[in-house]
N, C-alpha and C positions, 0 to 999 in steps of 0.2 A: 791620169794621176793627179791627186789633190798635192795643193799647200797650203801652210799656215805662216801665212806675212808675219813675222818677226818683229811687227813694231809697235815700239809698246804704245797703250791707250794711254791717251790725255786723262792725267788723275783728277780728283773731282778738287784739290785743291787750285792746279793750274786751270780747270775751267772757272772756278768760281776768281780768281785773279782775270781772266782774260773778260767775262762777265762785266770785272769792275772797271777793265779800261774802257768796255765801248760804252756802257753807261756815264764815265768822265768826256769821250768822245762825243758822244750824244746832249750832252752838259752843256759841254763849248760851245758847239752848235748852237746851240738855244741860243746864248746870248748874241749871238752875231745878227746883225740885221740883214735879214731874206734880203734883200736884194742890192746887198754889197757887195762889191766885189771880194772880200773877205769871205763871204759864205762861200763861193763858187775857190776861193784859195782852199778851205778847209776841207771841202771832198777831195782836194786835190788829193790829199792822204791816202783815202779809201780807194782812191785809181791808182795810186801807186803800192797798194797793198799785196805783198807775195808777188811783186816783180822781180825782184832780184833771183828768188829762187824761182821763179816761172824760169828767168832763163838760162839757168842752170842746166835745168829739167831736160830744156829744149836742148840745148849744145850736150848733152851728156845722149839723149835718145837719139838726137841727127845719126844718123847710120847706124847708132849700136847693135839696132836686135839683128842685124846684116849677120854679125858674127856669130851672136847669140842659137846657137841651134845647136840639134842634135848631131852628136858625133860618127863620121865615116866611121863602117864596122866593117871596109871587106875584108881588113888584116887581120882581122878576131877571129871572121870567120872562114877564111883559109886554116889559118893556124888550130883551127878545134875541130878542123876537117881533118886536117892532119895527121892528128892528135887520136881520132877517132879511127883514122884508117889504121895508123900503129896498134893502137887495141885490137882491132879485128886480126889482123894477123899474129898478134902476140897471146892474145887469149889464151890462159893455159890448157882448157879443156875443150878447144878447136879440133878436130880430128888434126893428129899428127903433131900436136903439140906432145900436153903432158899427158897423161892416163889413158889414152885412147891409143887403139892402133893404128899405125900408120899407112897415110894414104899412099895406094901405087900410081905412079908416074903412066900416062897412058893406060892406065887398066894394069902393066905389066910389070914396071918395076917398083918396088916398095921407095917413097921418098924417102932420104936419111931421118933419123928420128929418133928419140931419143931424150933425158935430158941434158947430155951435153949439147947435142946437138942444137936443141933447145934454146937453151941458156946463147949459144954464141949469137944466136939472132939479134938478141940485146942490141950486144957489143956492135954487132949489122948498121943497128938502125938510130947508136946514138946518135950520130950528126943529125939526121931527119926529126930523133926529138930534140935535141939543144937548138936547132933553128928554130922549131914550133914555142919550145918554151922560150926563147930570146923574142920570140914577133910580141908574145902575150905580153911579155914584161916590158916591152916597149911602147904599146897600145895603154897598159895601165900605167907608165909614166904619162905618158901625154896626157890622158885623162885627168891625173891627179895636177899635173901644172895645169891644164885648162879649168880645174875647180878652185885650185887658188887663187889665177886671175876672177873667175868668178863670184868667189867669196869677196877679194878686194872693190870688185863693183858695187855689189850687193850693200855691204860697210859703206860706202860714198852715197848708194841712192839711201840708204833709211833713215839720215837725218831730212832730208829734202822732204821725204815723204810725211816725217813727224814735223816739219815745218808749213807743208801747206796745211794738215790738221789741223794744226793754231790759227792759221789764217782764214780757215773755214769756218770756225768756231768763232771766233771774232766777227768775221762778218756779218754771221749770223745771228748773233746776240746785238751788234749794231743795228739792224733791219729790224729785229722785233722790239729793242726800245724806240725805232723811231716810228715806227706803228704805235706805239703804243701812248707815246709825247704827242704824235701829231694828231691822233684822236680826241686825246684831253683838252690840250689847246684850240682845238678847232672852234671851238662857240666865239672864245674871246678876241683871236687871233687867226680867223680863216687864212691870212699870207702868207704867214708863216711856214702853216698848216700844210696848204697848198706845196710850199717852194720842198718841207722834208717829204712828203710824200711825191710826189710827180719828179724833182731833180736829186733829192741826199735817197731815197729808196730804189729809184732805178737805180742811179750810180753804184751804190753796193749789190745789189741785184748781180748786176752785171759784171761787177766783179767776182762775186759769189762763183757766175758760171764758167770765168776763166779759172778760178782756181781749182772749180771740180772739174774741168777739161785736165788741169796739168796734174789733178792727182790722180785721175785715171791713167794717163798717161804713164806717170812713175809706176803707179802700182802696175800696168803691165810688164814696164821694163823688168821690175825685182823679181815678179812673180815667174817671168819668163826664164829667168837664171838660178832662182831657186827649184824647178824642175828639172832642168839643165844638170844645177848639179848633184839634185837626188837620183836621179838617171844615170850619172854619170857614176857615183856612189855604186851603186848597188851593180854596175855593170863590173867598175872595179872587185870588188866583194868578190862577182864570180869569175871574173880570171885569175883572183888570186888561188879562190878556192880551186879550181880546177889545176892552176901552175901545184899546188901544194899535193894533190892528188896522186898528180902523174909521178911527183917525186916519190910518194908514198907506194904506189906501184915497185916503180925502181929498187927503190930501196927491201919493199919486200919481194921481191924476183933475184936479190944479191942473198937474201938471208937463204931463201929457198934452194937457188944455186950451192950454195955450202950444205945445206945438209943432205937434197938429193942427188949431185952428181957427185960432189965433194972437189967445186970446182969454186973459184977464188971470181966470181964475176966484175971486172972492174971496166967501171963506164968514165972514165977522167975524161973526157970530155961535157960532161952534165952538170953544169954551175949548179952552184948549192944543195945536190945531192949527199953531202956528207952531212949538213946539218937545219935542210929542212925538212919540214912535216914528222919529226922524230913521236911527237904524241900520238901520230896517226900507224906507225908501225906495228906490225903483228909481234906477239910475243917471245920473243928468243930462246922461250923454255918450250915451247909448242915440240909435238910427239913429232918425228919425220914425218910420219903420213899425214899431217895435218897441212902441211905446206904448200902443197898443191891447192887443197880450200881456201887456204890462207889468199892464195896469190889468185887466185880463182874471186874472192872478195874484194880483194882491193879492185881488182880490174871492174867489179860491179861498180864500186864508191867512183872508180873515174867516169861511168859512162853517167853516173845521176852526176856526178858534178859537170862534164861537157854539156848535159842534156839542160842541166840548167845556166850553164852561159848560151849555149845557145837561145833558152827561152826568153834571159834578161837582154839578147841582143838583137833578135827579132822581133821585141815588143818597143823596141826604137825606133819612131817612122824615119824612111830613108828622105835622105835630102833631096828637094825638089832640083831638077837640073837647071842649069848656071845657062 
């Protein structure tokens, strides 16, 4: 899975500004004499350059990415097993459901069947769905608090990250004015020459290479939670979409109940069965015979929405063991 770091590029006016200070940096420089203790104060700068946020970086990463991972999914997928075994035995056009004849018990007796018979399987098996839909909806809060905390991180690391940028850029515009002063001056002023090249060029050098160690650094940390919680996203998405599905079942297997047995199917144990997935409901004016296809369809739309939680759940690697 790709990302795209969120943070924004240094515009060409802040570069040409940070341009201008390591050229005034490089300036001062000059005037000091090579081999004052005053030159060896003025690198001091450039050694202490993106320290403060190096150790941000550091105390923010010490442990972080520990937590940072992919979310346990055996609760998802219990629950869409569940979810999956109810469909199998509810499926209207199952032998011995709806429009088919009924299967006999040991070869010999006809199993009850029917659609009242039918229809009371529902009422059977709502505990076994309101559990399955309670695990989902519980699975998808957690998920969405573990994205908020992760957004919250996210927001803390991209200033960090847009500040070691600047201190990159600085660096490095330091380093090539002083290549470029200590060449000019070199005829007239070899000491000089010598103390920015050999002591002010290492020293930024070297600083240059801490600060690209701690921005690789960050940029792993953000980039590791902005996967986290696009993963996390999209696993949401399909539990919702599947919790909205099964409701959409229900609800069309209540309408079907009324007009083929002329039976009042009530499932009061099914949180938010009265008023979700209503856009997904079959049409109320549909012919009676149509209602069996009706409930026959919907039960399709659950097994592609299961089939794709299940997909967006097994393309999560599982946690390494502790």
């Amino acid at each position: 899975m790709e990302t795209q770091l969120t943070v924004p590029a240094i515009t060409k006016r802040r570069h040409a500004e940070l341009a201008g200070q390591a050229a005034k940096f490089v300036a001062e420089l000059l005037l000091i004499e090579p081999l004052s203790p005053a030159f060896d104060h003025k690198l001091e700068a450039i050694e202490a350059l993106g320290r403060d946020t190096i150790t941000q970086v550091s105390a923010r990463h010490a442990g972080s990415l520990a937590h940072v991972a992919p979310p346990p999914t055996g609760a998802i997928a219990q629950a869409s097993a569940a979810l999956r075994s109810i469909a199998a035995a509810l499926e209207p056009l199952r032998p011995g459901n709806l429009a088919l004849p009924p299967r006999r018990g040991f070869g010999l007796f006809p199993v009850p069947s029917g659609p009242s018979a039918y229809f009371r399987r529902y009422t059977a098996a709502q505990a076994e769905i309101e559990a399955a839909l309670t695990a989902l909806t519980r699975e998808r809060d957690a998920l969405l608090r573990a994205n908020i905390g992760l957004e919250g991180e996210e927001a803390s690391l991209r200033p960090l990250v847009a500040a070691l940028e600047e201190h990159a850029l600085f660096a490095e515009e330091v380093a090539l004015t002083i290549e470029a002063r200590a060449a000019a001056i070199a005829p007239r002023e070899p000491m000089k020459a010598r103390r920015l090249t050999a002591d002010a060029l290492h020293t930024v050098r070297t600083r240059s290479r801490d600060i690209a160690e701690a921005r690789a650094l960050t940029t792993q940390a953000l980039a590791a939670r902005e996967v986290i919680s696009s993963t996390n996203a999209q696993l949401i998405a399909a539990i919702e979409q599947a919790t909205a599905t099964m409701l959409m079942v229900l609800r069309t297997a209540m309408d079907a109940a009324r007009m083929l047995s002329r039976d009042r199917l009530v499932l009061d144990r099914i949180t938010g069965l009265n008023r979700a997935a209503s856009n997904l409901i079959s049409d109320d004016g549909a012919p009676d015979g149509d209602k069996t296809q009706a409930l026959q369809a919907a039960f399709a739309r659950l097994y592609d929405a299961l089939d794709r939680l299940e997909s967006e759940r097994a393309a999560i690697p599982a946690l390494p063991p502790r």
